[in-house]
C-alpha positions as CSV (number, residue, x, y, z in Angstrom):
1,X,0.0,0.0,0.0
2,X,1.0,3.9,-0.5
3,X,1.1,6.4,1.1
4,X,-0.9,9.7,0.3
5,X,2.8,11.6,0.1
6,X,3.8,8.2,-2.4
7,X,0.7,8.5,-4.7
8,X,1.1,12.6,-5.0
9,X,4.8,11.9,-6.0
10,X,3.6,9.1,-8.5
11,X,0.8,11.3,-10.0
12,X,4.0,14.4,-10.5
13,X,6.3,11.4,-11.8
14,X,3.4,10.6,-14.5
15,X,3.1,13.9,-15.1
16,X,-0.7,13.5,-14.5
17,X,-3.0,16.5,-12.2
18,X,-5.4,15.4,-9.7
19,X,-7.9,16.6,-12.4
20,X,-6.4,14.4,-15.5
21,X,-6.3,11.7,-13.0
22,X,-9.7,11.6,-11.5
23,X,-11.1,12.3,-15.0
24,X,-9.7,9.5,-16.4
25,X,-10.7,7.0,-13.5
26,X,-14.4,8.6,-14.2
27,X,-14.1,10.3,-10.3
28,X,-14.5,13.9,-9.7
29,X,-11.4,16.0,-8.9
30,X,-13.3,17.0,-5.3
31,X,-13.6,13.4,-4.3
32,X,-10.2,12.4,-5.6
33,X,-9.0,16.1,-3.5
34,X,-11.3,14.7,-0.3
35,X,-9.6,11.7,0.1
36,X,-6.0,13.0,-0.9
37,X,-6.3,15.9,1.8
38,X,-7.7,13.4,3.9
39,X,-10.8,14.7,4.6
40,X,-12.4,11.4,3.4
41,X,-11.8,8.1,6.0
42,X,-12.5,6.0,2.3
43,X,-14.4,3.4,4.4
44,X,-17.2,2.7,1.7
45,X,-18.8,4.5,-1.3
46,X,-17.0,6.5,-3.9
47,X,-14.1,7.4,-1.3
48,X,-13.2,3.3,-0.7
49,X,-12.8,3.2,-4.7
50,X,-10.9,6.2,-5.3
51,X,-8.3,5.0,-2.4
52,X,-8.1,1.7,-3.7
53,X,-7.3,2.8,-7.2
54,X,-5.1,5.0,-5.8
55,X,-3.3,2.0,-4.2
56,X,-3.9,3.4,-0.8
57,X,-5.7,0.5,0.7
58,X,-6.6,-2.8,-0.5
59,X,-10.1,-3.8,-1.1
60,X,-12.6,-4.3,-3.8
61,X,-14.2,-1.9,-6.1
62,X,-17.5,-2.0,-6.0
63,X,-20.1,-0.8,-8.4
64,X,-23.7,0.2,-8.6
């Protein structure tokens, strides 16, 4: 698992924003920003699948 420091420093290494990022992982940049702040716990919902495809916590995304 990452870190929220590792994942910011992968996202400049790719050369990617937080915006280009969550847009092309069909999440909004606030909910992407929410959980990389860490004003999201990414328990369940939207949150849990962002932090999981970020590779900050393992787990299953789920859809509707």
């Amino acid at each position: 698992m990452k870190t929220i420091t590792e994942v910011k420093s992968d996202l400049d290494k790719s050369g990617l924003t937080i915006a280009e990022w969550a847009k092309e992982n069909g999440y909004s940049y606030q909910a992407v920003q929410r959980v990389l702040n860490g004003n999201a716990k990414y328990k369940r919902g939207q949150s849990h699948n962002i932090a999981v495809t970020l590779g900050l916590k393992e787990g299953e995304i789920r859809m509707k």
